[in-house]
C-alpha positions in Angstrom: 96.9 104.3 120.5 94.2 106.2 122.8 91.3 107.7 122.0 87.9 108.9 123.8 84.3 109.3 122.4 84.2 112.3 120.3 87.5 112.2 118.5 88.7 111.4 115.0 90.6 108.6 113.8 92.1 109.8 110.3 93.5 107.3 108.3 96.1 107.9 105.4 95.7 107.3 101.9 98.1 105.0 100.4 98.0 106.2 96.4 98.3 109.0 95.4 95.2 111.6 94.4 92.8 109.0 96.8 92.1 111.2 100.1 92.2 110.2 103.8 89.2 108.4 105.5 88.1 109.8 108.5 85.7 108.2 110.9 84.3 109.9 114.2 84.8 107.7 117.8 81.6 106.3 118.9 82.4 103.9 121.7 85.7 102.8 122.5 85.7 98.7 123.1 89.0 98.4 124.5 91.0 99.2 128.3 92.3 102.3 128.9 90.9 103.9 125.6 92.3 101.2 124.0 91.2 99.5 119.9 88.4 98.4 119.1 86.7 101.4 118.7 83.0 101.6 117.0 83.4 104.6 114.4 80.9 106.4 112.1 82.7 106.9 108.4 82.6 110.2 107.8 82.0 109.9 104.0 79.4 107.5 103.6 77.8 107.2 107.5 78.8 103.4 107.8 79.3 102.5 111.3 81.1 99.7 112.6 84.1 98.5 114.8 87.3 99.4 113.7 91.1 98.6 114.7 93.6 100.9 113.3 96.6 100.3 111.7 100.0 102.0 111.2 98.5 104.4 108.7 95.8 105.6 111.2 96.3 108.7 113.8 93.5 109.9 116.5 92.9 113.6 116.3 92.0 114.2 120.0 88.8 116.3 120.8 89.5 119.3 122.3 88.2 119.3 126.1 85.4 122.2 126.9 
């Protein structure tokens, strides 16, 4: 997985009628846009370091 600042990691719900999370790419911690990545939640602000899983996709930001 590869992400830059700006993007969004979405990450799939696992039962049904529970939604995705989604968190916005603050810093990424690891080479070559590389996990860790320090994320802000997008539904309840909480920052911290994150490293997806299986059930997480990066939904690049488009470039200007």
């Amino acid at each position: 997985m590869r992400a830059a600042i700006g993007d969004k990691i979405v990450v799939r719900s696992h039962r049904v009628g529970e939604h995705a999370r989604e968190a916005i790419i603050l810093a990424v911690e690891g080479p070559d846009g590389g996990p860790p990545y320090r994320v802000r939640w997008n539904d309840d602000g909480h920052e911290g370091v994150f490293f997806p899983g299986a059930d997480a996709v990066v939904e690049h930001y488009p470039a200007a």
